[in-house]
gemmi code that builds the backbone of each chain (N, CA, C; Angstrom):
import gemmi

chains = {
    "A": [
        ("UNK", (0.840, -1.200, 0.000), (0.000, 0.000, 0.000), (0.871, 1.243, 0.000)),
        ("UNK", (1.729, 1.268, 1.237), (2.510, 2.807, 1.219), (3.648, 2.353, -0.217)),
        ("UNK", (4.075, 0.942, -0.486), (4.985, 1.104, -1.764), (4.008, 2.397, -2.991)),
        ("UNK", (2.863, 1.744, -3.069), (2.032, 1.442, -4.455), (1.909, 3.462, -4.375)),
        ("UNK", (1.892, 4.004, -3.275), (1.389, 5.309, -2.754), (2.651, 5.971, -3.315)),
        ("UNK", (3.950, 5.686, -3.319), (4.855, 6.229, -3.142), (5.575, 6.183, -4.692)),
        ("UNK", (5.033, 4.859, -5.741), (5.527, 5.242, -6.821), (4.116, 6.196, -7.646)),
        ("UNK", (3.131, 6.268, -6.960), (2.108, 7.086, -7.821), (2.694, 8.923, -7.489)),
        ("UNK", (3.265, 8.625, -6.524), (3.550, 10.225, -5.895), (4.926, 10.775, -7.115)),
        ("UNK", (5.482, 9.526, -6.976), (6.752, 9.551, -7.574), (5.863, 10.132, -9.623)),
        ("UNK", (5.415, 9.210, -9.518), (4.711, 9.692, -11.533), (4.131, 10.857, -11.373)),
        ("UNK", (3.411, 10.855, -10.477), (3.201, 12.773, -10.608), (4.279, 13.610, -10.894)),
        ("UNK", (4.622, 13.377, -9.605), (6.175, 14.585, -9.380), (7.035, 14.771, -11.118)),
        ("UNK", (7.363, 13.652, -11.274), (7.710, 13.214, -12.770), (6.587, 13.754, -13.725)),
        ("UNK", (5.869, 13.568, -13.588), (5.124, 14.382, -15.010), (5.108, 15.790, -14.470)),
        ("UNK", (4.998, 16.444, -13.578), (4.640, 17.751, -13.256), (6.367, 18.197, -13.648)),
        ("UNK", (7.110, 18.006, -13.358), (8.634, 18.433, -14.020), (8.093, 18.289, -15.599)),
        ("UNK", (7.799, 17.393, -16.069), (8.050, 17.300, -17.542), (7.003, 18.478, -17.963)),
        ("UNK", (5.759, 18.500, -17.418), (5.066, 19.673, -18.014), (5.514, 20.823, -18.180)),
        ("UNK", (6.909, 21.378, -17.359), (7.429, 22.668, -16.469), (8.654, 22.593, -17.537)),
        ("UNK", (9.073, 21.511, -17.815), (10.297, 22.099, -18.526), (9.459, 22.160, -20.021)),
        ("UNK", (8.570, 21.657, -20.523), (7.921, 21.675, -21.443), (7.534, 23.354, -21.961)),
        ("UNK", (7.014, 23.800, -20.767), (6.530, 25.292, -20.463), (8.032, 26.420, -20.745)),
        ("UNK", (8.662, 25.878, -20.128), (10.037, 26.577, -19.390), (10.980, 26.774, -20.809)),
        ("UNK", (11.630, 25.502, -21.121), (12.402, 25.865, -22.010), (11.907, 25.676, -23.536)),
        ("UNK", (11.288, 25.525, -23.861), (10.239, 25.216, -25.539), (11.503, 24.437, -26.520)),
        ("UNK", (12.649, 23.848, -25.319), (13.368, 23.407, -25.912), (12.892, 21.684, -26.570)),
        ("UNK", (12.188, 21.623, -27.756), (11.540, 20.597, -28.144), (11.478, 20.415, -29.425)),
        ("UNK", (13.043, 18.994, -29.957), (12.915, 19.068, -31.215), (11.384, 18.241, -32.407)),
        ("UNK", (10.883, 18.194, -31.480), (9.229, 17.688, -32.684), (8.665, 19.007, -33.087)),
        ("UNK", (8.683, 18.668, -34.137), (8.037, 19.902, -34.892), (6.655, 19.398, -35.237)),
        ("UNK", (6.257, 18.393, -34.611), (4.745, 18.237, -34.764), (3.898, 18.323, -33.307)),
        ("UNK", (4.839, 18.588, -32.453), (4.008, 18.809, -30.957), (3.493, 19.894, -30.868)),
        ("UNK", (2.213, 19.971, -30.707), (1.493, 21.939, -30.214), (2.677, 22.163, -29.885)),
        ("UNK", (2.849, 22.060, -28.882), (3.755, 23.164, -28.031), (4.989, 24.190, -28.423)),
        ("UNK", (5.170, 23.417, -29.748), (5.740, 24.118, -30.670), (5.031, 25.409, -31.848)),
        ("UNK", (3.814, 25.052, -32.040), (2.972, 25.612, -32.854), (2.270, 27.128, -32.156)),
        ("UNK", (2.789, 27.340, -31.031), (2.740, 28.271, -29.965), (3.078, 29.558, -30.559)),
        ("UNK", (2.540, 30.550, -30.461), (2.929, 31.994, -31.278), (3.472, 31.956, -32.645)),
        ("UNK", (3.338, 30.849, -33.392), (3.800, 30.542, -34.875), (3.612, 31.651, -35.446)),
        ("UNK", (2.450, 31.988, -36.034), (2.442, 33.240, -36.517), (2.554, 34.490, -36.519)),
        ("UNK", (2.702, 34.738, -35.091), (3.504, 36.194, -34.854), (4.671, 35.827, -35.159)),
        ("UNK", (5.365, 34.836, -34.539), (7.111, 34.845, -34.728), (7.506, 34.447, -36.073)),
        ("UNK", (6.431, 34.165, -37.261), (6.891, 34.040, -38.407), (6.693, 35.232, -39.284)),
        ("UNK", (5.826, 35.721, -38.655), (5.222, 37.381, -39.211), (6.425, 37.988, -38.856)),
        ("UNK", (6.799, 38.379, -38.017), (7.841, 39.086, -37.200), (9.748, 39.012, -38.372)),
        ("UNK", (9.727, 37.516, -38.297), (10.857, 37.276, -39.108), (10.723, 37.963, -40.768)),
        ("UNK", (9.598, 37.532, -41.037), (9.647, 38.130, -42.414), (9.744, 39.148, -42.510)),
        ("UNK", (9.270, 40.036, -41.479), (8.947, 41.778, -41.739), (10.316, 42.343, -41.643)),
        ("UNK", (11.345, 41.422, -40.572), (12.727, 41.700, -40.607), (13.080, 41.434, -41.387)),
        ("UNK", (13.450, 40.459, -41.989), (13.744, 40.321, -43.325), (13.424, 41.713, -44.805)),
        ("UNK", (12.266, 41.558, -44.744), (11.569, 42.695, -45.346), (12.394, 44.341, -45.104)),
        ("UNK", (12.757, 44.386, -43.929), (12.979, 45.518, -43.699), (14.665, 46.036, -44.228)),
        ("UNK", (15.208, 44.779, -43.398), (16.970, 44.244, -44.026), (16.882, 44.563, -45.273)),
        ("UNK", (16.094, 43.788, -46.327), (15.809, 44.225, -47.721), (16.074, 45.588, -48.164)),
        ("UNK", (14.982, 45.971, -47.753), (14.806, 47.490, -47.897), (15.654, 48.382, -47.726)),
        ("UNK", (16.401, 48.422, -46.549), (17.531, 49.453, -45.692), (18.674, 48.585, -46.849)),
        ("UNK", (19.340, 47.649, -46.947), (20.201, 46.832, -48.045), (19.712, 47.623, -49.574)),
        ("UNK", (18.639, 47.723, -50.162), (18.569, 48.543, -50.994), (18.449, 49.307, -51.662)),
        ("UNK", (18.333, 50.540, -50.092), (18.539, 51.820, -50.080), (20.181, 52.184, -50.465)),
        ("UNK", (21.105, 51.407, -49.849), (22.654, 51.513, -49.841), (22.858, 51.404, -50.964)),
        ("UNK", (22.384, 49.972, -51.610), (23.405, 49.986, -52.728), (22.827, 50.771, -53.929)),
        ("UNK", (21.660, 50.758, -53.607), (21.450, 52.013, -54.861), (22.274, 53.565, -54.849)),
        ("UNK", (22.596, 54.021, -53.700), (23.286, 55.030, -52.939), (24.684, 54.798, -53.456)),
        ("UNK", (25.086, 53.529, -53.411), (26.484, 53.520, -53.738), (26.354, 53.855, -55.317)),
        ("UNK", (25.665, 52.631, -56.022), (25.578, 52.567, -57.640), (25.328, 54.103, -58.122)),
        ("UNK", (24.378, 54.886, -57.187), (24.275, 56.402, -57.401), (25.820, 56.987, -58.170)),
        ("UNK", (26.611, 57.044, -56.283), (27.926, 57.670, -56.825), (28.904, 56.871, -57.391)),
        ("UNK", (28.620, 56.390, -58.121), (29.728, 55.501, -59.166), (29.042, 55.650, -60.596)),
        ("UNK", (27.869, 56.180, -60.690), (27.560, 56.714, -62.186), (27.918, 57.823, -62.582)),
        ("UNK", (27.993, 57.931, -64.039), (27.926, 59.660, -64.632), (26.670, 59.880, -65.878)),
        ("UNK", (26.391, 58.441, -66.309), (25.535, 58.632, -67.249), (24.182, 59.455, -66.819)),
        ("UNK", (23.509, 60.280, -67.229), (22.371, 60.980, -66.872), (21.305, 60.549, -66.431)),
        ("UNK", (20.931, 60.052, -67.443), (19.962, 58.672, -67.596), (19.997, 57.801, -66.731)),
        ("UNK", (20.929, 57.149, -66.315), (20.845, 56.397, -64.648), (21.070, 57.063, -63.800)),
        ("UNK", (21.382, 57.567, -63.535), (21.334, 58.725, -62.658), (20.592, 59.153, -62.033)),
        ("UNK", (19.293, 59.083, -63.225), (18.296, 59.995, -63.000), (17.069, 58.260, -62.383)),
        ("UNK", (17.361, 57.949, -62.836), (16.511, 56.297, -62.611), (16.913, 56.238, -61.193)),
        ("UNK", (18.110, 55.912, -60.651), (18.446, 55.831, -59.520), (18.159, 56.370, -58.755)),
        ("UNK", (18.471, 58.007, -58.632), (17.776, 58.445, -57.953), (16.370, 58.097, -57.595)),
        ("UNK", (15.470, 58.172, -58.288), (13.774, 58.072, -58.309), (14.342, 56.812, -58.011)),
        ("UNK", (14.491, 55.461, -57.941), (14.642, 54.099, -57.134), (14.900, 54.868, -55.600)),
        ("UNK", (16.009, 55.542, -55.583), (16.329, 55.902, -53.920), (15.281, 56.471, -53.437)),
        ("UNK", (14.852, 57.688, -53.571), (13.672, 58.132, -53.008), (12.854, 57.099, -52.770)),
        ("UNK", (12.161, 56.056, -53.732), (11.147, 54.920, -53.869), (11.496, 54.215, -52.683)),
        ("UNK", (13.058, 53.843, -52.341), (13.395, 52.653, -51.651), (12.967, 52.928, -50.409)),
        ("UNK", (13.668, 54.590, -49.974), (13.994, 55.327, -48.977), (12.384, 55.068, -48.528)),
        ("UNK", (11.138, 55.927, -49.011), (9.555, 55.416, -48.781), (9.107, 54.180, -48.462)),
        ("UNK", (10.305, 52.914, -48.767), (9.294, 51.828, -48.669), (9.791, 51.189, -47.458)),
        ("UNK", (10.972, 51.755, -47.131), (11.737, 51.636, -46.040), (10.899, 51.884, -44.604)),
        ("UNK", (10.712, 53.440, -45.016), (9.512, 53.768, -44.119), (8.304, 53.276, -43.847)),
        ("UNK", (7.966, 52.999, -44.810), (6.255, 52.034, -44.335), (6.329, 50.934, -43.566)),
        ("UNK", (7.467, 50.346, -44.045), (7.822, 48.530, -43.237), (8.170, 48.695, -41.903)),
        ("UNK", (8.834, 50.096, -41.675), (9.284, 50.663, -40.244), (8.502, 50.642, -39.310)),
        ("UNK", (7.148, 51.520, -40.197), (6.102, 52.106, -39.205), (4.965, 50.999, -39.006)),
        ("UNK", (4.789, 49.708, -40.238), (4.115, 48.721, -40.314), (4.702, 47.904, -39.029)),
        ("UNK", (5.922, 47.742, -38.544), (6.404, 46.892, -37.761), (6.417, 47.706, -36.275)),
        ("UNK", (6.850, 48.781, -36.435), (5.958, 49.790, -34.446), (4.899, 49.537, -34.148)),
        ("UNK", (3.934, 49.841, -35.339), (2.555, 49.295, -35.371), (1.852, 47.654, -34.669)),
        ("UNK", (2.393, 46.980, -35.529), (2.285, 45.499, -34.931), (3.232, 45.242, -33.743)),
        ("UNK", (4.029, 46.016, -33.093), (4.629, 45.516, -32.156), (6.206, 44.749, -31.929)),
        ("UNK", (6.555, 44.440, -33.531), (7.330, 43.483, -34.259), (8.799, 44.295, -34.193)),
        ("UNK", (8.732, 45.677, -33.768), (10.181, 46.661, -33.400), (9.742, 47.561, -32.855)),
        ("UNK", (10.605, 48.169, -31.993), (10.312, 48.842, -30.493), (12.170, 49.508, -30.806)),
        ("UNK", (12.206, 50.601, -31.591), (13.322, 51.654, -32.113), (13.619, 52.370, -30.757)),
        ("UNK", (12.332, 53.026, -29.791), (12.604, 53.672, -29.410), (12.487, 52.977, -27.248)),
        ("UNK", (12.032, 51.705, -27.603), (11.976, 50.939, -25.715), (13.397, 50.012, -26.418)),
        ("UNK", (14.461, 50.134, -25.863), (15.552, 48.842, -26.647), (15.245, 47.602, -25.525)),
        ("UNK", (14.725, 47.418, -24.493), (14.499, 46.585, -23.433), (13.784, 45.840, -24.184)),
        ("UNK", (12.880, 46.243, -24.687), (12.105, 45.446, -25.411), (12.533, 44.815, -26.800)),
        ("UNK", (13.033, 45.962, -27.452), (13.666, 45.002, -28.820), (14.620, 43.853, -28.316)),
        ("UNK", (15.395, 44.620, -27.177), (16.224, 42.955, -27.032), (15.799, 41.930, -26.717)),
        ("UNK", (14.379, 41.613, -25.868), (13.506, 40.563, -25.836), (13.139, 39.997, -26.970)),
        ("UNK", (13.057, 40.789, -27.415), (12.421, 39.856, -28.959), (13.823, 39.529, -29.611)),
        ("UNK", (14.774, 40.394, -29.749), (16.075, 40.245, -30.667), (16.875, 38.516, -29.875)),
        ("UNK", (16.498, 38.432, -28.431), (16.738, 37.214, -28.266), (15.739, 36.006, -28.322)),
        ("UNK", (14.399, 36.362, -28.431), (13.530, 35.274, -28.143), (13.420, 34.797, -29.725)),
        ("UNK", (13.632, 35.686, -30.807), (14.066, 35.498, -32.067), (14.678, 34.311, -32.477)),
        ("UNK", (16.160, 34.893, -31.705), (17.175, 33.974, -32.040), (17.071, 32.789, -31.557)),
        ("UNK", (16.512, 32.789, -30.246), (16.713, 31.027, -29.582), (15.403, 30.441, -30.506)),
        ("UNK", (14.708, 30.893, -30.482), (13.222, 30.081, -31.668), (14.034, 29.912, -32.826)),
        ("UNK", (14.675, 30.562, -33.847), (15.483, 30.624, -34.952), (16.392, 29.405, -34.888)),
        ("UNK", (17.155, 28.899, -33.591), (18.123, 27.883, -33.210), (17.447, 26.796, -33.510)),
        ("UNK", (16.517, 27.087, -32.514), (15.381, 25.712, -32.229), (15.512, 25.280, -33.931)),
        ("UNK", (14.841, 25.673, -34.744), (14.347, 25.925, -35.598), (15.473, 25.070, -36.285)),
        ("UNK", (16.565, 26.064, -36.708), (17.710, 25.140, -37.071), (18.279, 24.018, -36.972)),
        ("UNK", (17.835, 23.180, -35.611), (18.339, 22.238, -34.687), (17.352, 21.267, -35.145)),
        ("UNK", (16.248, 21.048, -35.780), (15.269, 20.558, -36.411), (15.087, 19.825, -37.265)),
        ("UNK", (15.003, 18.436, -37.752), (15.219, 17.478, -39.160), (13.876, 18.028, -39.564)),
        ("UNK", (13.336, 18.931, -40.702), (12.414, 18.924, -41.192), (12.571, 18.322, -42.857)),
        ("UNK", (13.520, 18.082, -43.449), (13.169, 17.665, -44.864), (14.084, 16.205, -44.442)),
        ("UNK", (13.538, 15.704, -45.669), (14.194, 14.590, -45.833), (15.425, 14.633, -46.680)),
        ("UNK", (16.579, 13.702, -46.462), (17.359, 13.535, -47.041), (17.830, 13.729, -48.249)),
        ("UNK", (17.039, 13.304, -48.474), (17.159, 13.412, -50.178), (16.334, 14.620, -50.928)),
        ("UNK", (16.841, 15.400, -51.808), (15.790, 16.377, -51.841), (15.832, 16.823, -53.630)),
        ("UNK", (16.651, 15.500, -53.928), (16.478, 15.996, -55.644), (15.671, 15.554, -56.418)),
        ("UNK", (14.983, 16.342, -56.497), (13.222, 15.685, -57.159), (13.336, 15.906, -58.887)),
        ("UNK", (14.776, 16.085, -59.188), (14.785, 16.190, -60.656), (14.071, 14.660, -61.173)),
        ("UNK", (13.844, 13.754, -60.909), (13.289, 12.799, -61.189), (11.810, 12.787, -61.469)),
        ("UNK", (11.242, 14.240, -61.260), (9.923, 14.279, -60.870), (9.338, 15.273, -62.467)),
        ("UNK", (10.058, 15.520, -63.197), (10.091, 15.994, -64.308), (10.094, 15.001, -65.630)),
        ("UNK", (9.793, 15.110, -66.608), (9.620, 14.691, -67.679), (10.831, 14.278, -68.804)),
        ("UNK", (11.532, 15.713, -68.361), (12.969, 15.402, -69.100), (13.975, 16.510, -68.437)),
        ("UNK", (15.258, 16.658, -68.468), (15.726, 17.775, -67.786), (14.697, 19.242, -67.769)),
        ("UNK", (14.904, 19.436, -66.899), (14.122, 20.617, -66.443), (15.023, 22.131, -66.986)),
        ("UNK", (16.197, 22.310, -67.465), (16.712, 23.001, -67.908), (16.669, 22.939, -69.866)),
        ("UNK", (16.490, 21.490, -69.819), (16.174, 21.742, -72.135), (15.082, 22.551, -72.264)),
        ("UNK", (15.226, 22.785, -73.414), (13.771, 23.654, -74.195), (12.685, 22.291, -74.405)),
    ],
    "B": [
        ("UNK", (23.566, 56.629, -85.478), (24.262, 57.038, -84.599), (24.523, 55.733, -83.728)),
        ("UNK", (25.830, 55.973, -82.946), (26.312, 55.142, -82.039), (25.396, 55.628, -80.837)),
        ("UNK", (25.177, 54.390, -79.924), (24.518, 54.691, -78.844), (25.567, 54.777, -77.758)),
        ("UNK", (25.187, 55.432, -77.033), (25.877, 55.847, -75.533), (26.366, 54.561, -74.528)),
        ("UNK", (27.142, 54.291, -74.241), (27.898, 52.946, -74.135), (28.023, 53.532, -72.589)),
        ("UNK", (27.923, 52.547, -71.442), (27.715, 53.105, -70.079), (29.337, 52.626, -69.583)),
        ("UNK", (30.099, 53.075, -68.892), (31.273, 53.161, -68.265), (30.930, 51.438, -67.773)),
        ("UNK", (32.478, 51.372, -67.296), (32.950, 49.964, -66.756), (32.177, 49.853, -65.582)),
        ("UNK", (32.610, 50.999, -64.790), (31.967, 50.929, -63.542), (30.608, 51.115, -63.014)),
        ("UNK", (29.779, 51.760, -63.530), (28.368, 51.959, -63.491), (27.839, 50.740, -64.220)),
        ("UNK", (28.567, 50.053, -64.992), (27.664, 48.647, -65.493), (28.212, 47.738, -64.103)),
        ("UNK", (29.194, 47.391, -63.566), (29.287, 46.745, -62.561), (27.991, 46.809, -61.473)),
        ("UNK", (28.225, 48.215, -61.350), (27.207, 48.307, -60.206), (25.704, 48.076, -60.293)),
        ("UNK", (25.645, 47.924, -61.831), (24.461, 48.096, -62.135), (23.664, 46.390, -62.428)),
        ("UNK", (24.993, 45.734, -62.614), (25.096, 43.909, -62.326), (24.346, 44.141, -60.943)),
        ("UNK", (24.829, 44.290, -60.080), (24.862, 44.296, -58.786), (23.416, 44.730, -58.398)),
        ("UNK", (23.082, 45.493, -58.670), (21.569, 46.664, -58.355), (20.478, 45.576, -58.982)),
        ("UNK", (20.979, 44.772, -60.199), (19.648, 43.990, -60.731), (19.836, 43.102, -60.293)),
        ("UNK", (20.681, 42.005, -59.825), (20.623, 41.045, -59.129), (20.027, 41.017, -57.529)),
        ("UNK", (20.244, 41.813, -57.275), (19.750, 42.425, -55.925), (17.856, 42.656, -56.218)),
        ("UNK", (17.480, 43.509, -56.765), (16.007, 43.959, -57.155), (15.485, 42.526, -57.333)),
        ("UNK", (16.106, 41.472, -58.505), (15.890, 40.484, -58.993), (15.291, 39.589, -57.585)),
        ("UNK", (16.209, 39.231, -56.892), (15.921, 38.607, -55.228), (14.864, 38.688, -54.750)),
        ("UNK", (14.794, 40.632, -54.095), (13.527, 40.891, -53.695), (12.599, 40.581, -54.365)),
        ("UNK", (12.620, 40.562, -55.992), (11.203, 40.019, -56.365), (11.099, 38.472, -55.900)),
        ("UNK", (11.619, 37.843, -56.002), (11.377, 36.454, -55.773), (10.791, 36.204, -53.986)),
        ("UNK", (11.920, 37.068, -53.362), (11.683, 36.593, -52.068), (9.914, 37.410, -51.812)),
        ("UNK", (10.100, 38.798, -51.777), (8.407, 38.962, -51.652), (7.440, 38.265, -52.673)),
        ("UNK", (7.477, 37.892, -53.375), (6.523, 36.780, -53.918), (6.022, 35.837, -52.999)),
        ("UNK", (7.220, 34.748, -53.000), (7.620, 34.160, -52.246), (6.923, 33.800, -50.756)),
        ("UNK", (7.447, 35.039, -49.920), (6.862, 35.185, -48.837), (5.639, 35.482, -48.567)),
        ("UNK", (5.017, 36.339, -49.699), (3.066, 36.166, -49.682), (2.416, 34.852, -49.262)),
        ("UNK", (3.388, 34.207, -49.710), (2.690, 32.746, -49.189), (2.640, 31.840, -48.267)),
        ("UNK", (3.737, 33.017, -47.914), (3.937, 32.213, -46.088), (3.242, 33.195, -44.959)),
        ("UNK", (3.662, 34.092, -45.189), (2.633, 35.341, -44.039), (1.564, 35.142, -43.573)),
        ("UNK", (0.746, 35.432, -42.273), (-0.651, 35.299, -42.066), (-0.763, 36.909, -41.586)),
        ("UNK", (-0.241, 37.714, -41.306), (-0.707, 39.148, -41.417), (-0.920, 39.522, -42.981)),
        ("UNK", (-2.522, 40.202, -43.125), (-2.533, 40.801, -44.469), (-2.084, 42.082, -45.083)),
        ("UNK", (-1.845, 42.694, -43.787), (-1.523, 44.218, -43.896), (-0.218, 44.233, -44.447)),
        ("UNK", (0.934, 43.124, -43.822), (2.547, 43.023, -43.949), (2.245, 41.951, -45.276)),
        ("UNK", (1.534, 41.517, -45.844), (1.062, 40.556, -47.147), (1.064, 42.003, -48.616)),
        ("UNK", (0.409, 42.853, -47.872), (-0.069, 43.741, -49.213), (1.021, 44.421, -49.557)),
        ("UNK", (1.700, 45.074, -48.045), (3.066, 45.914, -48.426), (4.078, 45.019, -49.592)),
        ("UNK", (4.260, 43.442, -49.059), (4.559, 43.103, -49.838), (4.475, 43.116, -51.283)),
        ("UNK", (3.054, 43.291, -51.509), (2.537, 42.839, -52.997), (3.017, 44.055, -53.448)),
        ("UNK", (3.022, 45.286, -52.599), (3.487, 46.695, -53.166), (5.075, 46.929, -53.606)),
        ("UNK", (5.698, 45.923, -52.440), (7.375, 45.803, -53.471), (7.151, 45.154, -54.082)),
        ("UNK", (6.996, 43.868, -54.738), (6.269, 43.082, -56.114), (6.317, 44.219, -56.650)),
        ("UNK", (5.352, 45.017, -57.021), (5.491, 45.768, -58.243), (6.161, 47.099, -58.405)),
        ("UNK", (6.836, 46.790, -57.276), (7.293, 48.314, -57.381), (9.113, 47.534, -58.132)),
        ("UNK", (9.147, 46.469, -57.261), (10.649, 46.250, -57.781), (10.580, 45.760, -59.109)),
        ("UNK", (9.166, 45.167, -60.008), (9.089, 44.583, -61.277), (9.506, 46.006, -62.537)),
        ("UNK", (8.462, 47.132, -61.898), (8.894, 48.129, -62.002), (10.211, 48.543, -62.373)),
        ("UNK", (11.173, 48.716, -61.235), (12.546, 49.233, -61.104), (13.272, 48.209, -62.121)),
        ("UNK", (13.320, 46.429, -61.811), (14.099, 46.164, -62.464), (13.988, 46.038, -63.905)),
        ("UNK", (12.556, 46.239, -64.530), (12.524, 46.673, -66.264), (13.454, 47.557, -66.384)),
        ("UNK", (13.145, 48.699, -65.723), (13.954, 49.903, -66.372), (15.254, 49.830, -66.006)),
        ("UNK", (15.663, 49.124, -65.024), (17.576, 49.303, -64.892), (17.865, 48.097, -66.293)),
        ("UNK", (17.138, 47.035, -66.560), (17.339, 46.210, -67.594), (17.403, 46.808, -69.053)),
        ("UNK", (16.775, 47.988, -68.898), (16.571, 48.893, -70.421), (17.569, 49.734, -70.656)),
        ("UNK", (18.350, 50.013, -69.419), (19.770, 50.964, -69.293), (21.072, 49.837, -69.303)),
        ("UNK", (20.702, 48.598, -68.538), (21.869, 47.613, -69.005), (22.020, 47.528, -70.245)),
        ("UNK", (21.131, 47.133, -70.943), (21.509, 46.687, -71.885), (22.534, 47.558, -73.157)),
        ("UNK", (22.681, 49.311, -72.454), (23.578, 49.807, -73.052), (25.665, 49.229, -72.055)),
        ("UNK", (25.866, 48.000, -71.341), (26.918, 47.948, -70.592), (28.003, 47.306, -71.668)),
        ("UNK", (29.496, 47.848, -71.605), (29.987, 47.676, -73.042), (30.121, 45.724, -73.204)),
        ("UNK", (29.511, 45.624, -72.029), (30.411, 43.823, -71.970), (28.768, 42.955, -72.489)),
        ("UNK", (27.601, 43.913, -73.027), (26.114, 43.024, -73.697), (26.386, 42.172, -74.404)),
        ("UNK", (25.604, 41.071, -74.314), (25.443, 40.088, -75.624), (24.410, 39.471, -75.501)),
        ("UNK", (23.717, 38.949, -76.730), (22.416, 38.560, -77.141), (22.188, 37.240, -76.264)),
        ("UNK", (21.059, 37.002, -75.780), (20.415, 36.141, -74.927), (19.668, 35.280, -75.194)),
        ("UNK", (19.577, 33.992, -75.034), (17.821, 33.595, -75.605), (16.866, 33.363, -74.360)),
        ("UNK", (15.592, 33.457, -75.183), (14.271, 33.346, -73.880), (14.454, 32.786, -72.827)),
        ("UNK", (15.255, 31.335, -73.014), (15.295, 30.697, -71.931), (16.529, 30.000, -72.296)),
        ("UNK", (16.870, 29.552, -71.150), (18.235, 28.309, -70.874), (18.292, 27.190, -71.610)),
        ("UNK", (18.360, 27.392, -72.896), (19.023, 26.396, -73.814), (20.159, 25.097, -73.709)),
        ("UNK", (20.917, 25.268, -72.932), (21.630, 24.029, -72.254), (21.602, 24.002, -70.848)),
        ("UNK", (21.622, 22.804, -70.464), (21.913, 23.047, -68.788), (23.049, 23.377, -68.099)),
        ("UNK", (23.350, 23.899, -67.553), (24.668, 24.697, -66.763), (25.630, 23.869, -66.479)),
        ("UNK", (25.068, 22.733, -66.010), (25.981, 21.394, -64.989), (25.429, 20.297, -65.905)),
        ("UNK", (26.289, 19.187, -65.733), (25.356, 18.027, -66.592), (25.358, 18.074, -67.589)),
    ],
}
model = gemmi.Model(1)
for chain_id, residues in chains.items():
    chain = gemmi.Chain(chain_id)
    for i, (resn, *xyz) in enumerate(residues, 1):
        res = gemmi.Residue()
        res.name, res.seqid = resn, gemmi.SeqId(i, " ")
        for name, pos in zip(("N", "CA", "C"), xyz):
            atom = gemmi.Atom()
            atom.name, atom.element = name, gemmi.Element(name[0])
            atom.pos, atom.b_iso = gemmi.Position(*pos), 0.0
            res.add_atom(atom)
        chain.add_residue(res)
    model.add_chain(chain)
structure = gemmi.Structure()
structure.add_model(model)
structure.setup_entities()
């Protein structure tokens, strides 16, 4: 009786840890467990808009550079009107992402929460067998996929 | 008349500027299809055409770079293989 008492106490205790680190560290390579599927779409929204934004600020520069390394008029004049364009779209993705919450320019306490909760989800992520091995599906075509 | 032949260096950069534009189109395409915000979906669709846009016309100024040569529609041999 007190054995039978003492390993049921014992499987609790044991599952109540496993629920806690479950909670605790989301360190969990199944990518088919909920517990993973947890804020998916903010934190995939979030990545892209960074991405998106990297983009943007990346091709504000090099148009800036390609600027001063021309003389022809004519690009010149294209480029410019691209920079201005870029410089605008730069801005919207900025103010699209304060908006949703997704960058915090002006609380950095907060961007660094996310700038790390980012990265360790991003790890996770990495740390992950999602494709299979083999992944050359040229076989799945008719004839090379590069002939006419 | 001879046409206006663009410097060494402004065609470099200008490799560079369309390969780059080229990307973003693919990647915002791309990513429309992964997003579940529609608001950060549309901005997207707005670089879509804004970069389809840009990279016609830097393609209409390449094609004055002194190092051009004629192209066909598509990839006529395969690269590798």
């Amino acid at each position: 009786m007190n054995a039978h008492l003492l390993k049921l106490l014992s499987q609790k205790v044991a599952l109540h840890q496993f629920s806690i680190e479950r909670k605790v560290s989301h360190l969990n390579h199944d990518y088919l467990d909920p517990i993973n599927a947890l804020n998916v779409p903010e934190m995939a929204d979030m990545t892209f808009a960074m991405d998106f934004l990297m983009r943007a600020k990346e091709g504000v520069r090099n148009t800036a550079i390609a600027l001063t390394e021309s003389a022809s008029p004519d690009l010149r004049a294209l480029l410019r009107k691209q920079l201005m364009q870029g410089i605008a779209m730069h801005q919207e993705i900025t103010e699209l992402m304060i908006k949703k919450k997704w960058f915090h320019p002006y609380e950095l306490r907060e961007q660094y929460k996310l700038d790390q909760l980012s990265a360790n989800n991003t790890i996770m992520i990495g740390n992950m067998k999602l494709f299979p091995g083999e992944t050359n599906r040229k076989g799945m075509f008719d004839r090379t996929p590069d002939s006419l | 008349m001879d046409i206006q032949r663009l410097a060494p260096h402004e065609s470099v950069d200008l490799h560079e500027i369309i390969n780059f534009k080229t990307l973003c189109v693919a990647k915002s395409k791309l990513m429309q299809g992964l997003v579940f915000d529609q608001d950060l979906k549309a901005l997207m669709q707005k670089d879509v055409q804004q970069s389809i846009q840009d990279l016609t016309e830097l393609q209409a100024i390449y094609e004055r770079a002194p190092f051009e040569a004629p192209f066909p529609e598509s990839r006529p041999t395969p690269i590798l293989n």
